[in-house]
PyMOL Python script that loads the backbone (N, CA, C, O; Angstrom):
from pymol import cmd

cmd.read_pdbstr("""\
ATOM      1  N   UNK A   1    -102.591  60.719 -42.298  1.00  0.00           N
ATOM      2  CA  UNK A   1    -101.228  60.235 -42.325  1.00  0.00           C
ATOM      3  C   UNK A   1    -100.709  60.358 -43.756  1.00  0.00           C
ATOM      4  O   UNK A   1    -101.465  60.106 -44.695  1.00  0.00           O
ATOM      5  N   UNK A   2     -99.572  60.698 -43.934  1.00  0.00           N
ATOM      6  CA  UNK A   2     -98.968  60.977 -45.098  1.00  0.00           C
ATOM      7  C   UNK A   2     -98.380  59.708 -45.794  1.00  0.00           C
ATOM      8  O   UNK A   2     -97.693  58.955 -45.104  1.00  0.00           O
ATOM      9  N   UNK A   3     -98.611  59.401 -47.178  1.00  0.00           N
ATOM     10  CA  UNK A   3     -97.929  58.477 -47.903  1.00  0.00           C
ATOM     11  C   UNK A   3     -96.622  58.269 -47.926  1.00  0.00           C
ATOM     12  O   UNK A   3     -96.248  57.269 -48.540  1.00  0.00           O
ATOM     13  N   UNK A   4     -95.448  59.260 -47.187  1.00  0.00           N
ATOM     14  CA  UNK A   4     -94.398  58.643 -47.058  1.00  0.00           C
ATOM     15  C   UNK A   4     -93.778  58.038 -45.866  1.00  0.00           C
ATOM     16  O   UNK A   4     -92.736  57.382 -45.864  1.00  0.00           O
ATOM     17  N   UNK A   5     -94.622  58.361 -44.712  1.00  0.00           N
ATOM     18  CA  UNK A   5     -94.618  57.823 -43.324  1.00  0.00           C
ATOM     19  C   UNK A   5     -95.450  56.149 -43.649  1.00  0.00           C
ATOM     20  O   UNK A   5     -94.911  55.207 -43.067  1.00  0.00           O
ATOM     21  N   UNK A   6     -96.279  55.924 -44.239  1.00  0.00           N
ATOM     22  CA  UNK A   6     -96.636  54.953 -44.363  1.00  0.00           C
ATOM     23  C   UNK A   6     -95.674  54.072 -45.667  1.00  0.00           C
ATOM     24  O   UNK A   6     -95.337  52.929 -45.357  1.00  0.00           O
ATOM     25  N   UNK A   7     -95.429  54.365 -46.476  1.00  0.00           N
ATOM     26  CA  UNK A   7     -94.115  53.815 -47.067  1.00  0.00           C
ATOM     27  C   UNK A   7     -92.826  53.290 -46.344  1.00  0.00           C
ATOM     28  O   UNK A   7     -92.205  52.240 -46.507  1.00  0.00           O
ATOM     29  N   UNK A   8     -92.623  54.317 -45.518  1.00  0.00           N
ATOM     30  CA  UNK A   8     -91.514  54.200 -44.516  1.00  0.00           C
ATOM     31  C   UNK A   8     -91.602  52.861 -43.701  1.00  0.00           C
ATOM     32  O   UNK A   8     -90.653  52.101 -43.511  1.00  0.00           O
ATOM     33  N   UNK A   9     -92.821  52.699 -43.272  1.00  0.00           N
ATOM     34  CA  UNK A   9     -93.257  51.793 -42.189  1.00  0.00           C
ATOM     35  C   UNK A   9     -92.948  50.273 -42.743  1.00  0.00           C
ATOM     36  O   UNK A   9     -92.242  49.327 -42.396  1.00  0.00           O
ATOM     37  N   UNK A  10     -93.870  50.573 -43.794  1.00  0.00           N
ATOM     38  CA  UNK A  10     -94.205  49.320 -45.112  1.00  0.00           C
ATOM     39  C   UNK A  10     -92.711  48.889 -45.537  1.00  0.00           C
ATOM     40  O   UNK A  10     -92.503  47.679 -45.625  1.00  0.00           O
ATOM     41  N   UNK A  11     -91.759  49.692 -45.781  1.00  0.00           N
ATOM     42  CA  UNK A  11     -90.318  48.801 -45.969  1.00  0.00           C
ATOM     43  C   UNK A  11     -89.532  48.591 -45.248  1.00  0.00           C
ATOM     44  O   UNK A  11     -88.422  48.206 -45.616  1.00  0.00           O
ATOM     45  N   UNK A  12     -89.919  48.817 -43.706  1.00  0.00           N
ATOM     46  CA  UNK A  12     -88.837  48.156 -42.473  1.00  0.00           C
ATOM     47  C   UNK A  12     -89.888  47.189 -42.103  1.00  0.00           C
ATOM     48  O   UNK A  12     -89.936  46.769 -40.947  1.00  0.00           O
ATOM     49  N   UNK A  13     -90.926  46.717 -43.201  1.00  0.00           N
ATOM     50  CA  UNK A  13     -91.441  45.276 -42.469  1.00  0.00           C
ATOM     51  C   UNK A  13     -90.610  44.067 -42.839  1.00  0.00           C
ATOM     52  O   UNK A  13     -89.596  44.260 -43.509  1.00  0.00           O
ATOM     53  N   UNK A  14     -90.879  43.058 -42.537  1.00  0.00           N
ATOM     54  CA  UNK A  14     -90.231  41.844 -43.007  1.00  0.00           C
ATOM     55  C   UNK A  14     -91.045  41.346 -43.915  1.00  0.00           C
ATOM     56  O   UNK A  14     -92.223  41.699 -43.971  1.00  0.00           O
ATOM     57  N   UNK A  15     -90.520  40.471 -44.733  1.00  0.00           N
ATOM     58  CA  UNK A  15     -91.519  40.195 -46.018  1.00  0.00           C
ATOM     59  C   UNK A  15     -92.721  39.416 -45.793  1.00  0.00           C
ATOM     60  O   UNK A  15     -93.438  39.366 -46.793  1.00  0.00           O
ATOM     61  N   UNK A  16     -93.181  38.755 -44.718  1.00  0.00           N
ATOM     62  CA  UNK A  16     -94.162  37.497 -44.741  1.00  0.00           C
ATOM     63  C   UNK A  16     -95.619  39.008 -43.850  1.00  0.00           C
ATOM     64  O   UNK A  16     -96.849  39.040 -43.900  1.00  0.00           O
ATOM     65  N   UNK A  17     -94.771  39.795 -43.292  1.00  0.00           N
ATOM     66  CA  UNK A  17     -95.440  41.229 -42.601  1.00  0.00           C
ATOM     67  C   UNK A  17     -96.109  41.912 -44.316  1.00  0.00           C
ATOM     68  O   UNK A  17     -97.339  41.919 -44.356  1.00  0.00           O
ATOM     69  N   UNK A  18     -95.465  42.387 -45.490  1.00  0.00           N
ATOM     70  CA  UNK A  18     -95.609  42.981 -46.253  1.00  0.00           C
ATOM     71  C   UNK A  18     -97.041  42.330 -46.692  1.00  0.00           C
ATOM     72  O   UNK A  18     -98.059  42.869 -47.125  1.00  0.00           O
ATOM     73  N   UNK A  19     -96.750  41.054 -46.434  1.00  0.00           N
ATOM     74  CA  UNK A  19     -97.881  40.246 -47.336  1.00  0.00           C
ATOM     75  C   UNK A  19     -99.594  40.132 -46.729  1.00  0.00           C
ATOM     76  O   UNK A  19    -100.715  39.908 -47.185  1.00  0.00           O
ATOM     77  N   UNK A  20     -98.783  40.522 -45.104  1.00  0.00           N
ATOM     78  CA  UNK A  20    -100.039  40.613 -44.289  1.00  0.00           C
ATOM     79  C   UNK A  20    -100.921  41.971 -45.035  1.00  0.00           C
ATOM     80  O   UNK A  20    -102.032  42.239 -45.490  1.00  0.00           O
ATOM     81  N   UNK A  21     -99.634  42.556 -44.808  1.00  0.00           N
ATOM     82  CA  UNK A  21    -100.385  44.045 -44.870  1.00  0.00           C
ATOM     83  C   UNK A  21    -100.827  44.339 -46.175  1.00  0.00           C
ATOM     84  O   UNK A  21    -101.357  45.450 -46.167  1.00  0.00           O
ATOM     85  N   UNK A  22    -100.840  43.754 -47.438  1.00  0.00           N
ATOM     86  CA  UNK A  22    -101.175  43.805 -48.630  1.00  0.00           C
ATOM     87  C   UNK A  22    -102.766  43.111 -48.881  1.00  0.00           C
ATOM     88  O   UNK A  22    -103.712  43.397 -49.615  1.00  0.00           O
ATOM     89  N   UNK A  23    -102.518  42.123 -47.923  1.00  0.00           N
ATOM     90  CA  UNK A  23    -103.896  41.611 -47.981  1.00  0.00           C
ATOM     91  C   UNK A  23    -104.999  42.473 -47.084  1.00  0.00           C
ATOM     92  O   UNK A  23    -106.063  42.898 -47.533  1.00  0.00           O
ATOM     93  N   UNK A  24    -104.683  42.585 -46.179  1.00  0.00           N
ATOM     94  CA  UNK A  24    -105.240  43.871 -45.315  1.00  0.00           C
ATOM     95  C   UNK A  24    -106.175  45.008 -46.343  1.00  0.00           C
ATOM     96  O   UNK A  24    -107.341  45.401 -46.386  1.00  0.00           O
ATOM     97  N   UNK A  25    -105.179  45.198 -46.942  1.00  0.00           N
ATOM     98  CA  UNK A  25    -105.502  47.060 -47.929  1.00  0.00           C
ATOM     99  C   UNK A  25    -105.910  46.222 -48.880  1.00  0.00           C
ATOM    100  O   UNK A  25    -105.034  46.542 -49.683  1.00  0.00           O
ATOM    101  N   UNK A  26    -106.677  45.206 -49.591  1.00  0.00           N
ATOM    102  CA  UNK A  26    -107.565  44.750 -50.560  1.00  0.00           C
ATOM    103  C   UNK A  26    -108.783  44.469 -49.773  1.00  0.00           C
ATOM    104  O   UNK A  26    -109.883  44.673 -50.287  1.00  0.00           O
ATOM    105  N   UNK A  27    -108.652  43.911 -48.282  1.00  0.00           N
ATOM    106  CA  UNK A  27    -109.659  44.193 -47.622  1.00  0.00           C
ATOM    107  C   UNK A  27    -110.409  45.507 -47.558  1.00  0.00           C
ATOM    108  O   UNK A  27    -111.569  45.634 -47.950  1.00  0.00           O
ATOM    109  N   UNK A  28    -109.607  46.565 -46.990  1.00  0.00           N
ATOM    110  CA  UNK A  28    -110.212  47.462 -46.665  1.00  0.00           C
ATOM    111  C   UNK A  28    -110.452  48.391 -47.795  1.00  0.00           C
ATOM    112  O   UNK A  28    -111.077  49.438 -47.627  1.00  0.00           O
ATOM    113  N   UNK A  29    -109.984  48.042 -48.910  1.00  0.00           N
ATOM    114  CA  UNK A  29    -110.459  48.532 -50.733  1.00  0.00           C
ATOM    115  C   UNK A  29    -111.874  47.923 -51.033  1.00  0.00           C
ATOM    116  O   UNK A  29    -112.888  48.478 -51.456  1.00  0.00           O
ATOM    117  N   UNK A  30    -111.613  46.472 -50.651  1.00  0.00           N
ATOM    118  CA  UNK A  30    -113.426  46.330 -51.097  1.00  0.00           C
ATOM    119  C   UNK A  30    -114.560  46.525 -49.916  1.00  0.00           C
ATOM    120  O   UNK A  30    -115.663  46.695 -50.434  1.00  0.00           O
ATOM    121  N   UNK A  31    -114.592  46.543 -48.800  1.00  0.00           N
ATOM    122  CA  UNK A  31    -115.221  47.342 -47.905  1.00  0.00           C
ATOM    123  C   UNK A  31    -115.535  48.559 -48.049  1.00  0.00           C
ATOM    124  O   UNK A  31    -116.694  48.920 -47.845  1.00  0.00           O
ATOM    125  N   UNK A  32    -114.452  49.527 -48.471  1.00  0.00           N
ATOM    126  CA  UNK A  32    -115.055  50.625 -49.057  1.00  0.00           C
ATOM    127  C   UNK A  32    -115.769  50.235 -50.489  1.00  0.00           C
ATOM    128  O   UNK A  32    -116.974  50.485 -50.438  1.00  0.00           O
ATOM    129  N   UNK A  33    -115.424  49.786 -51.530  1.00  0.00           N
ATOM    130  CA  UNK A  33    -116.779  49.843 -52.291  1.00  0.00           C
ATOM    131  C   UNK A  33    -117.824  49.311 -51.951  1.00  0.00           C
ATOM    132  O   UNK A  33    -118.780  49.769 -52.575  1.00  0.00           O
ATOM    133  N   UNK A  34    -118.119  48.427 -51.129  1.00  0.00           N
ATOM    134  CA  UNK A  34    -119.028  48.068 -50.667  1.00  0.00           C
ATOM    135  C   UNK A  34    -120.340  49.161 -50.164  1.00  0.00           C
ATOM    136  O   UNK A  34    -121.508  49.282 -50.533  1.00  0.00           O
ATOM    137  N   UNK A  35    -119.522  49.836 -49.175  1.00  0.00           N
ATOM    138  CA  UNK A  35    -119.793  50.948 -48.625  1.00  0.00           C
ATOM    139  C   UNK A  35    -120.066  51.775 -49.536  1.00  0.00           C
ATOM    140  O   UNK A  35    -121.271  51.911 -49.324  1.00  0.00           O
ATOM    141  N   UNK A  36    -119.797  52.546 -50.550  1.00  0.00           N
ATOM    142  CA  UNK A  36    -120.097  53.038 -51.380  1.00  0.00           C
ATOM    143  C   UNK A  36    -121.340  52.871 -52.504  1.00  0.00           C
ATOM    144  O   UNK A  36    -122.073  53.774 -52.908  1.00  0.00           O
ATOM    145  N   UNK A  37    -121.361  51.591 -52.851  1.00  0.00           N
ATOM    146  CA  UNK A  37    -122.446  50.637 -52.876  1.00  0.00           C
ATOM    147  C   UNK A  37    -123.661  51.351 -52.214  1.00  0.00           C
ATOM    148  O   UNK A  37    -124.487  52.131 -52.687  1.00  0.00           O
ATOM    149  N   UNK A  38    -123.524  50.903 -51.136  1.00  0.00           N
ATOM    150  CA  UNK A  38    -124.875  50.896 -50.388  1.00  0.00           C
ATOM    151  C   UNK A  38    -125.646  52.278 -50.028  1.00  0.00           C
ATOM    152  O   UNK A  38    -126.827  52.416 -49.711  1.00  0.00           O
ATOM    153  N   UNK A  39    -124.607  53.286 -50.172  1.00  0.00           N
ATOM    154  CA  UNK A  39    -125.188  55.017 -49.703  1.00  0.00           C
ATOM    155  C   UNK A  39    -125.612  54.955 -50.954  1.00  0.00           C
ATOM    156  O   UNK A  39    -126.636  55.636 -51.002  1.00  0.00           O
ATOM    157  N   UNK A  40    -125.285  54.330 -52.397  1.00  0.00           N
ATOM    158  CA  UNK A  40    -125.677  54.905 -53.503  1.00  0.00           C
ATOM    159  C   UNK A  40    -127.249  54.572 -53.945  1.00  0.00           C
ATOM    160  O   UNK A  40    -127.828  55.173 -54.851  1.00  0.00           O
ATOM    161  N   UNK A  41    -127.881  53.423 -53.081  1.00  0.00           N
ATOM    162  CA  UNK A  41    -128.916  52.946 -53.013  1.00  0.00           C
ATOM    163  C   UNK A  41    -129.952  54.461 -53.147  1.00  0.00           C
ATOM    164  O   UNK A  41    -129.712  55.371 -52.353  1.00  0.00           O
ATOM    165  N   UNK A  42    -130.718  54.580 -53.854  1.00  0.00           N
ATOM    166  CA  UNK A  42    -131.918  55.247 -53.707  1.00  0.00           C
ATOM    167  C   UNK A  42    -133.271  55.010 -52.862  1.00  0.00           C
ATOM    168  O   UNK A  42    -134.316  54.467 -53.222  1.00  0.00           O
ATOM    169  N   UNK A  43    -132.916  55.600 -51.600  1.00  0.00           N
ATOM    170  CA  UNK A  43    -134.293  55.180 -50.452  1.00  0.00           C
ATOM    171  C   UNK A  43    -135.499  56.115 -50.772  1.00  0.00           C
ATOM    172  O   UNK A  43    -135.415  57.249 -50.300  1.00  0.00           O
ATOM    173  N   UNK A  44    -136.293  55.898 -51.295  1.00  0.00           N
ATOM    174  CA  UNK A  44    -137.726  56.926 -51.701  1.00  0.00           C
ATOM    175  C   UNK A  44    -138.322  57.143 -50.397  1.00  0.00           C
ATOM    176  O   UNK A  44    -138.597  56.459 -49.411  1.00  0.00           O
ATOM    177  N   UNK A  45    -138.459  58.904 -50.929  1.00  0.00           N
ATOM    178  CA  UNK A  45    -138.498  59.587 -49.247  1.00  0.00           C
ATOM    179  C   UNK A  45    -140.663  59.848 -48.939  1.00  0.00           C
ATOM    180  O   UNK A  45    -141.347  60.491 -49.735  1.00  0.00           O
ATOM    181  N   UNK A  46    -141.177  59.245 -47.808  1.00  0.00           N
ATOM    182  CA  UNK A  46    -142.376  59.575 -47.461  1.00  0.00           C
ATOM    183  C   UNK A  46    -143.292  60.775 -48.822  1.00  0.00           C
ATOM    184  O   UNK A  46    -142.983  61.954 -48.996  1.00  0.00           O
ATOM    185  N   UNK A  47    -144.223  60.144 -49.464  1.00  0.00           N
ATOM    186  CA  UNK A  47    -144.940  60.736 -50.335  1.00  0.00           C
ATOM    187  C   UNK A  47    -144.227  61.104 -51.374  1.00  0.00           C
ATOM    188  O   UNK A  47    -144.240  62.306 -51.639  1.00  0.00           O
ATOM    189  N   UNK A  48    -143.381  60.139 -52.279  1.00  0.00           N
ATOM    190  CA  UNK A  48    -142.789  60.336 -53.153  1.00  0.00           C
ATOM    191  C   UNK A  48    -143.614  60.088 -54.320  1.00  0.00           C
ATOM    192  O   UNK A  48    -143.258  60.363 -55.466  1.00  0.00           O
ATOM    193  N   UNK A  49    -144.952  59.454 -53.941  1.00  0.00           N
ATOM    194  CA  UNK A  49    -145.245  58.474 -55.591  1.00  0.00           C
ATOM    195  C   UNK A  49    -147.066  59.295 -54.914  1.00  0.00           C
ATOM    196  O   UNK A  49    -148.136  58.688 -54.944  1.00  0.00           O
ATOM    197  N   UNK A  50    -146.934  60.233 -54.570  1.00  0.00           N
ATOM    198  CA  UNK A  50    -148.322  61.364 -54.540  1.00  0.00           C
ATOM    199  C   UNK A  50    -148.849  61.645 -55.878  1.00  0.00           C
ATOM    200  O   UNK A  50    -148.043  62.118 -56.679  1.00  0.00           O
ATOM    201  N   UNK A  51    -149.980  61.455 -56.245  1.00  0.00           N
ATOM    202  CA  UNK A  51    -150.655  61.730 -57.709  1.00  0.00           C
ATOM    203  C   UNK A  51    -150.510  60.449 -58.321  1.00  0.00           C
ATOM    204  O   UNK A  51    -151.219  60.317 -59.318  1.00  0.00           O
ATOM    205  N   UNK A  52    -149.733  59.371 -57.993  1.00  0.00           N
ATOM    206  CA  UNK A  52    -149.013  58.320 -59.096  1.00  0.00           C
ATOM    207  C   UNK A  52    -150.542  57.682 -59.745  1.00  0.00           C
ATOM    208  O   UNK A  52    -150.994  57.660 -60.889  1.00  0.00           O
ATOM    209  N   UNK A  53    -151.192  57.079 -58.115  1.00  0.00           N
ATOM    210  CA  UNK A  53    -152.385  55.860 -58.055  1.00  0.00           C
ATOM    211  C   UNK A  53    -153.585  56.528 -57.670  1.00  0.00           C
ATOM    212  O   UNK A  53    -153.711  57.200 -56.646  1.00  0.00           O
ATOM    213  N   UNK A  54    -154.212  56.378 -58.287  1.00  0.00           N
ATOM    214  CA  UNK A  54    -156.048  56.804 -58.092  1.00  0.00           C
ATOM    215  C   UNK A  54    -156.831  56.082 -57.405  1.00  0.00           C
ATOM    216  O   UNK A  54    -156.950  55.044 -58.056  1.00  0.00           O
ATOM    217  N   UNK A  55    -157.392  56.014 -56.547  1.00  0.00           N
ATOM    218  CA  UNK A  55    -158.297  55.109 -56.018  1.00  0.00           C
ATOM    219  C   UNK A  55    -159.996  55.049 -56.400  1.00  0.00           C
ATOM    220  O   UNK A  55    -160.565  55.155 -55.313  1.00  0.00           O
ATOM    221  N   UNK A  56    -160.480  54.989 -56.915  1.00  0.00           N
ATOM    222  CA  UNK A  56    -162.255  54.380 -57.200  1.00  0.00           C
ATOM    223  C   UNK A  56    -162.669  54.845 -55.970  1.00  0.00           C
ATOM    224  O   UNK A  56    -162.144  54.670 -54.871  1.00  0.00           O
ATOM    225  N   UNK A  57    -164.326  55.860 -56.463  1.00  0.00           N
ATOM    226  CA  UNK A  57    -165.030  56.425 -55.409  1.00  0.00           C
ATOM    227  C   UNK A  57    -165.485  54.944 -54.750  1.00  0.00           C
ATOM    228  O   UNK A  57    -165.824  55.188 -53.592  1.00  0.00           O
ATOM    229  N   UNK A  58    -165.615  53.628 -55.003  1.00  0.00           N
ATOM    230  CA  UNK A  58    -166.296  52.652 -54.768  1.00  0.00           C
ATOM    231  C   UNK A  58    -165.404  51.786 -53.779  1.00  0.00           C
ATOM    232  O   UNK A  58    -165.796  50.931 -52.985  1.00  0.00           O
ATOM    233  N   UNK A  59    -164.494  52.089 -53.950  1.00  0.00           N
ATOM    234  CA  UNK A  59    -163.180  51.393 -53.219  1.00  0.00           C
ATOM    235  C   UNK A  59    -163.578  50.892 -52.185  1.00  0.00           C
ATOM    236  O   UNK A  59    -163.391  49.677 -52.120  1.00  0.00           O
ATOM    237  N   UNK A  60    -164.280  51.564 -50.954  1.00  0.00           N
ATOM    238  CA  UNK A  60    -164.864  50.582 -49.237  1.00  0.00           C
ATOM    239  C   UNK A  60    -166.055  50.259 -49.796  1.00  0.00           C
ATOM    240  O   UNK A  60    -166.913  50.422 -48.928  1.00  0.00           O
ATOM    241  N   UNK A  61    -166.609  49.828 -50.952  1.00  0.00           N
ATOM    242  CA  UNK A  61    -167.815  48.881 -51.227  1.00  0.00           C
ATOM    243  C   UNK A  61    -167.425  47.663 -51.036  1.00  0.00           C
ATOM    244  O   UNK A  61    -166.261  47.322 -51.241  1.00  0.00           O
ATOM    245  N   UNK A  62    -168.427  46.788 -50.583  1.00  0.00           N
ATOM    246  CA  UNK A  62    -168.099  45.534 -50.499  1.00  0.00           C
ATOM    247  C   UNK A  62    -168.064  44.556 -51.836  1.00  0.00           C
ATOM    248  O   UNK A  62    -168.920  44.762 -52.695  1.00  0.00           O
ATOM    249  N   UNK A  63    -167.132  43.535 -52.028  1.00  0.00           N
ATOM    250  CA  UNK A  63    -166.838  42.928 -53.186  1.00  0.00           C
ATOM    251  C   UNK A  63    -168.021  41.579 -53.458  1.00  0.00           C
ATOM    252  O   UNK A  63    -168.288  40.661 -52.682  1.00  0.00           O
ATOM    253  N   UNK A  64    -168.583  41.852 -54.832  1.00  0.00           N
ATOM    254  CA  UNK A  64    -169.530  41.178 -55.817  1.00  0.00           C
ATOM    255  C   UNK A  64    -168.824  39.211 -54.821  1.00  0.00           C
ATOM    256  O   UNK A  64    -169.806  38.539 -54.508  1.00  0.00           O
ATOM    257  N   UNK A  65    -168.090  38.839 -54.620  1.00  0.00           N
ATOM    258  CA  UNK A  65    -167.943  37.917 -54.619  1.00  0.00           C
ATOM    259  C   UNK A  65    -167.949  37.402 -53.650  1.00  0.00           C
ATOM    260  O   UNK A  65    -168.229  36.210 -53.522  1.00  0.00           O
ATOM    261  N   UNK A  66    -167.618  38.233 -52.650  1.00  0.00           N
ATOM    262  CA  UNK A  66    -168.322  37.962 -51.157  1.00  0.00           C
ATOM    263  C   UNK A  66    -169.504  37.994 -50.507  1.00  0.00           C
ATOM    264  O   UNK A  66    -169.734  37.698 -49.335  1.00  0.00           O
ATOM    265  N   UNK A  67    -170.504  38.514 -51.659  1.00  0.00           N
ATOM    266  CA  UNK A  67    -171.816  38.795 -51.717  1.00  0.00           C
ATOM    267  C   UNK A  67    -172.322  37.176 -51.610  1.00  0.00           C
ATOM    268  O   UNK A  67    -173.097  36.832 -50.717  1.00  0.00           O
ATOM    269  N   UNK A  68    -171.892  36.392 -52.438  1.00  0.00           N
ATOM    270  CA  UNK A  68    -172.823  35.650 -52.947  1.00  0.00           C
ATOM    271  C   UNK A  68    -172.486  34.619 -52.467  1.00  0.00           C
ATOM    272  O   UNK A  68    -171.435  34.040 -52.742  1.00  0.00           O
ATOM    273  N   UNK A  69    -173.544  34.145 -51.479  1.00  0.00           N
ATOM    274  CA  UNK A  69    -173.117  32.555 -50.682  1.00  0.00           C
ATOM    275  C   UNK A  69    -174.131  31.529 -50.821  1.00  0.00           C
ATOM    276  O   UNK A  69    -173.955  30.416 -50.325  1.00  0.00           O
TER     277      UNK A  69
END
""", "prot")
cmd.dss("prot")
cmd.show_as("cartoon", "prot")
cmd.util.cbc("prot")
cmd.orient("prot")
């Protein structure tokens, strides 16, 4: 829709209408950043952190502290 069809609209409202509709479009201004916001999130994709952590050949040994009862 074109900005002067919507202008058009916006000044054959009545004024207590203008005010609706002003609050409206700050709504739907911060919803979109919101939205914007959230796609910008970085989701780390399956085997991103490969090589990062080493694991110990000993690792399925059983632990010194459970040994001892």
């Amino acid at each position: 829709m074109e900005n002067i069809i919507l202008y058009n609209k916006l000044v054959n409202l009545p004024e207590n209408l203008k005010s609706e509709v002003a609050d409206f479009i700050d709504f739907l201004l911060n919803k979109s950043m919101k939205e914007s916001k959230q796609t910008s999130i970085h989701k780390p994709k399956f085997g991103s952190a490969k090589g990062m952590f080493k694991m110990n050949a000993d690792f399925d040994e059983p632990l010194e502290d459970f040994l001892k009862q």
